[in-house]
C-alpha positions in Angstrom: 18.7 -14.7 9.1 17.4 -14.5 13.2 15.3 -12.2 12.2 13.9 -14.3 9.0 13.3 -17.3 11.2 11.2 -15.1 13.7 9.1 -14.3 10.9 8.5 -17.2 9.4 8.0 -19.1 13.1 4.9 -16.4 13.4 3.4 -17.4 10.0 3.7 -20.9 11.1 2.2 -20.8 14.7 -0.7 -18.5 12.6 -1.2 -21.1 10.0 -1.5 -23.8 12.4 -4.7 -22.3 13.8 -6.5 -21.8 10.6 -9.7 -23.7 10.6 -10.2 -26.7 9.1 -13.3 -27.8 7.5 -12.0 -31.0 6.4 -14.1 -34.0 8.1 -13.0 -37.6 8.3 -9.2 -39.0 8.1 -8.2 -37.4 4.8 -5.6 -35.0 6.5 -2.7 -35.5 4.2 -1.7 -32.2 4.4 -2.1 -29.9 7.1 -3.4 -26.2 7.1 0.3 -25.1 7.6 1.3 -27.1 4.9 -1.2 -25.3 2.9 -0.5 -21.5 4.1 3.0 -22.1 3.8 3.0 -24.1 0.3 0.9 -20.3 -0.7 3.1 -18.4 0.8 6.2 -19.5 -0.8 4.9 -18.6 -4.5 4.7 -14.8 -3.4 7.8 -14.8 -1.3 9.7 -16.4 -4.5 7.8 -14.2 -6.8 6.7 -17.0 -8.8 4.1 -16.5 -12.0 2.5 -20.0 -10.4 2.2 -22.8 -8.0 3.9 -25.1 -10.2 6.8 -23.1 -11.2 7.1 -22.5 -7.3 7.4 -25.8 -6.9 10.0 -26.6 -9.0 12.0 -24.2 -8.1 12.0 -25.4 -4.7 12.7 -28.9 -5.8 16.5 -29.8 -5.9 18.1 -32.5 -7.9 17.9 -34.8 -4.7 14.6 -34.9 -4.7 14.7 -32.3 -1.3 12.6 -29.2 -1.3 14.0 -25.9 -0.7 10.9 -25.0 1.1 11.8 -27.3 4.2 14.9 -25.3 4.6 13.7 -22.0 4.3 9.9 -22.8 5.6 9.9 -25.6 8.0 7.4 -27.6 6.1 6.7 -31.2 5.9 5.1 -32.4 2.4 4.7 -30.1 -0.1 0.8 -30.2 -1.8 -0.8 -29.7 -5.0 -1.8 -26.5 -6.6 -5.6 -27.7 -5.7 -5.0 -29.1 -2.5 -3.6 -25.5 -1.6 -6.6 -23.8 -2.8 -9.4 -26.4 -1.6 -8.1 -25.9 1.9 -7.2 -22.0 1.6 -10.1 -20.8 0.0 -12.7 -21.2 3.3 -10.3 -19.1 5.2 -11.2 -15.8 6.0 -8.0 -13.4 5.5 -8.4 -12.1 9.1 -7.6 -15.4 10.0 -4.3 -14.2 9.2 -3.8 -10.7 10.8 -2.4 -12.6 14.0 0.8 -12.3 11.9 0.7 -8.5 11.0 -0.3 -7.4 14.7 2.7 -9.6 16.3 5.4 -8.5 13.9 4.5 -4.6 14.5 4.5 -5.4 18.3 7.6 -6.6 18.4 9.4 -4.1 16.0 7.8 -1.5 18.2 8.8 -3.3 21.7 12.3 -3.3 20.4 13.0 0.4 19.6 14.4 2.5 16.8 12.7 0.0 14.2 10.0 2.0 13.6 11.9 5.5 13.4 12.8 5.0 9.6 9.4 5.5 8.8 9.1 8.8 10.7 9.3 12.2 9.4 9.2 16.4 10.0 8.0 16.2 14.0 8.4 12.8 14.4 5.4 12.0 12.5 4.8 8.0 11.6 4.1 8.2 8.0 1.2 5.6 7.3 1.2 5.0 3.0 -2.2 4.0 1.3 -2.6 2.5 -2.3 -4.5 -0.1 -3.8 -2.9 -3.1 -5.8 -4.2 -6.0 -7.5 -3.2 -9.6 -6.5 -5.2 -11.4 -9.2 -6.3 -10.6 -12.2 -8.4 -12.7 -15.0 -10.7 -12.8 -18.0 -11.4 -16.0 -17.1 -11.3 -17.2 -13.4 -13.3 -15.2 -11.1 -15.4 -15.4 -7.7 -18.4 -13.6 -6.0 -15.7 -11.7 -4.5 -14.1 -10.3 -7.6 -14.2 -6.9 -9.2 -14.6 -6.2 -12.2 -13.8 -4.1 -15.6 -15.6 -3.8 -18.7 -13.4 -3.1 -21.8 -15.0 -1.4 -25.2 -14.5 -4.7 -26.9 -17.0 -6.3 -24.7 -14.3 -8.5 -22.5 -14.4 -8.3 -19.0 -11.4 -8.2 -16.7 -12.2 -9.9 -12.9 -9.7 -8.5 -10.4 -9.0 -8.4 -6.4 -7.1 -5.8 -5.4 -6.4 -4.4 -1.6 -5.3 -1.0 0.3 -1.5 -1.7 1.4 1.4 0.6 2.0 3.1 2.3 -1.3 6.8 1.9 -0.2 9.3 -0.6 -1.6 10.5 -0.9 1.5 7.4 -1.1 4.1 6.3 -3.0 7.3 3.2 -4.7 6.3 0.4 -3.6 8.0 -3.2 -5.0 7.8 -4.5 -4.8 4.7 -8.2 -4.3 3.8 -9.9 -6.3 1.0 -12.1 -4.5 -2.3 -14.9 -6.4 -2.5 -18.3 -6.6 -3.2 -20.1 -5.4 -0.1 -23.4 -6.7 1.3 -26.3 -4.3 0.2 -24.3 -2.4 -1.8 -25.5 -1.7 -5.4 -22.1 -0.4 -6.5 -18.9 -2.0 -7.3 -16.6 -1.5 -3.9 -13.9 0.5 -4.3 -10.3 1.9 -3.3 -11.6 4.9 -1.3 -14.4 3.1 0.6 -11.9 0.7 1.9 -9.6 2.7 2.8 -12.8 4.2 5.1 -12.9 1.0 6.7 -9.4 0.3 7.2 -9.6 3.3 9.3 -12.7 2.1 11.2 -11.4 -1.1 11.6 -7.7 -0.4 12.5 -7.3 3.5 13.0 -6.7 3.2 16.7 -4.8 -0.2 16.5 -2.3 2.3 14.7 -2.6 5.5 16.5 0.5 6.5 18.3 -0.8 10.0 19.1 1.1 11.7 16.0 0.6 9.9 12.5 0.2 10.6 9.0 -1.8 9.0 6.1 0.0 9.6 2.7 -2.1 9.1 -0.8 -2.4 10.1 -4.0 -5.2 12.6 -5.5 -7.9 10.0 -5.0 -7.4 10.5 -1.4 -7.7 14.2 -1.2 -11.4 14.5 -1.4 -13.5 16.7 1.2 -15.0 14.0 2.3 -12.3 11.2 3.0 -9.9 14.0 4.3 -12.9 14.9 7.1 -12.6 11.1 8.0 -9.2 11.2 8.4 -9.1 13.8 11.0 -12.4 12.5 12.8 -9.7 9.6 13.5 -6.9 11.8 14.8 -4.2 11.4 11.9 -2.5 13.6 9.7 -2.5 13.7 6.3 -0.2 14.2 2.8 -2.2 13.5 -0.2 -1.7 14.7 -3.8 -3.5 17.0 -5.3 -3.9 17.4 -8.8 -5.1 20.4 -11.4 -8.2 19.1 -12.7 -9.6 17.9 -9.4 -8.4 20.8 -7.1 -9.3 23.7 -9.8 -9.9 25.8 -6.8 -6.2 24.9 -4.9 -4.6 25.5 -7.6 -6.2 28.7 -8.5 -5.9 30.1 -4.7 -2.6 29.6 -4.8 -1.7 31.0 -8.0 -3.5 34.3 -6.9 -1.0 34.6 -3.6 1.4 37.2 -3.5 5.1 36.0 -3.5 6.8 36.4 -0.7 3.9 37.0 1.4 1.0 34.1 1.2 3.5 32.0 -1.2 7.1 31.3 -0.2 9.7 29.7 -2.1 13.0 27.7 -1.2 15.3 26.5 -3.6 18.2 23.9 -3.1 20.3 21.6 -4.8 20.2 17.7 -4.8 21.8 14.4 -6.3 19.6 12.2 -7.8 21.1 8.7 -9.4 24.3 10.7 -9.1 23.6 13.4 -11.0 22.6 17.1 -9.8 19.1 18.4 -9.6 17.4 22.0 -8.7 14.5 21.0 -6.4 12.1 24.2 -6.3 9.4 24.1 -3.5 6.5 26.6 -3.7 4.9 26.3 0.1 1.6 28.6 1.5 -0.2 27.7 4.5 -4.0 27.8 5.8 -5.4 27.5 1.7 -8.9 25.9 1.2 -8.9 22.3 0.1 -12.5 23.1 -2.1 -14.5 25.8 -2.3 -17.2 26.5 0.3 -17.4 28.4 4.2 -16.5 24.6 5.7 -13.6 23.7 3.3 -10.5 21.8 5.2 -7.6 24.0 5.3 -3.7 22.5 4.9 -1.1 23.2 3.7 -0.4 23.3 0.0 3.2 22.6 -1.5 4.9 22.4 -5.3 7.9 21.3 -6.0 10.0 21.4 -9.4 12.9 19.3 -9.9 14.8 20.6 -12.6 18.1 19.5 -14.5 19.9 20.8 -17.1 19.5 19.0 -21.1 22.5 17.9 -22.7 24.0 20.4 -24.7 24.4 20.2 -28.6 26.4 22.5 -31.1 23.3 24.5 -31.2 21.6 24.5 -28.0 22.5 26.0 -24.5 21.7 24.0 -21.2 18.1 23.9 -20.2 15.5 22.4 -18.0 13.0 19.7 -17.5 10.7 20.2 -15.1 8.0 18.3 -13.3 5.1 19.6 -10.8 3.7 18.2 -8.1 1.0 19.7 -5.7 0.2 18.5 -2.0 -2.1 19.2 0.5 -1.6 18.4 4.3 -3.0 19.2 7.5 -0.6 19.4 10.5 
């Protein structure tokens, strides 16, 4: 629970600087109040502000939320967002950046989330945290359906782990000048602008699925010192693929077979491996390192069958 507390003590000392655009004596609820009052739907996984508050509500009238939160009065749905919306979401990166510091000043923390070469593996994916037909912003993206219905969503580049150490996040949003909708790749371009060398430990690698593995992303990458792992699949590496499949076994392409449990049950994990293989086609094509692998277990056996096996294929490039 220490550690809990600590937490929640940085979100509060963060909240309590938030500006406030609020003029005049009508200061019912604080900012922290506010932040807090927000935060508790996500951290209760909540489908809304008022089901959050009644779960936090106990027969005696006494909110859960000043027990696990520290807060004083609890507000409205529309108080939160009248006070809220203003804020910038930097205003809240304070919180990200002193966590991280401390995790890293106390040692052994961050090691979970190293790998091969004690590389710090760095995950990328975008999610959506709203999503609407109805209520929508200037900030919002958005998705036409065949019907004629739009969708309005915001959605953000943040680490694809169950179990991850927030980092900064970076917002999808309409950009200034920009005559295209924003998208996931662009801002995972400017998350590395932005907080590539807040990151940098000096050996560090960004892991993503095929969008990521584009010439052109992959350069930027590297431009900013890091490592990569992205996926790679078929129809948008044609050339990969084919380059691989022309390598002579045991010579360009090497194999290693081995045997794993899985949810308690025994798997064949096959990994095809060949190194220095041209991301794309051209004389100025990245090379990496491509790998396959092929889990295999066996079918149940019937009266007329004989064990078998399913198989799945993955491909992955990396540059070490």
């Amino acid at each position: 629970m220490e550690g809990f507390e600590q937490i929640i003590d940085e979100l509060r000392r963060t909240l309590a600087l938030l500006p406030d655009k609020r003029t005049g004596s009508n200061t019912q609820y604080s900012m922290q109040d506010a932040g807090l009052a927000a935060f508790s739907v996500f951290f209760m996984q909540s489908p809304s502000f008022l089901a959050a508050q009644r779960a936090m509500q106990e027969s005696k009238g006494r909110s859960n939320a000043g027990t696990l939160f520290k807060t004083g009065a609890i507000p409205t749905d529309n108080h939160v967002r009248s006070l809220l919306d203003p804020v910038e979401p930097k205003a809240l990166f304070p919180v990200y950046d002193r966590i991280h510091a401390a995790m890293r000043a106390q040692g052994g923390v961050l090691d979970g989330f190293r790998c091969v070469g004690g590389t710090q593996l760095i995950a990328l994916d975008g999610t959506w945290y709203h999503s609407s037909s109805k209520v929508h912003c200037k900030n919002c993206s958005t998705r036409q359906h065949k019907n004629g219905s739009i969708t309005y969503h915001h959605s953000a580049i943040t680490p694809g782990r169950s179990q991850a150490i927030a980092l900064r996040p970076e917002f999808i949003v309409p950009q200034d000048g920009a005559e295209k909708q924003d998208c996931e790749i662009n801002a995972a371009k400017r998350w590395l602008a932005a907080n590539g060398a807040f990151y940098h430990t000096g050996n560090d690698t960004l892991l993503g699925d095929d969008l990521y593995s584009r010439q052109p992303f992959c350069r930027k990458v590297r431009l900013h010192n890091y490592h990569f792992i992205f996926v790679c699949k078929p129809d948008s590496h044609k050339h990969l693929y084919e380059w691989v499949d022309e390598l002579e076994p045991g010579a360009g392409l090497h194999t290693l077979t081995r045997r794993a449990k899985n949810k308690g049950k025994w798997e064949t994990h096959t990994v095809r491996y060949a190194n220095d293989v041209p991301l794309v086609d051209g004389p100025d094509a990245p090379a990496g390192k491509s790998k396959t692998t092929t889990r295999s277990k066996p079918k149940a056996a019937t009266s007329s069958t004989t064990s078998g096996t399913a198989s799945s294929t993955s491909v992955r490039c990396s540059h070490a």
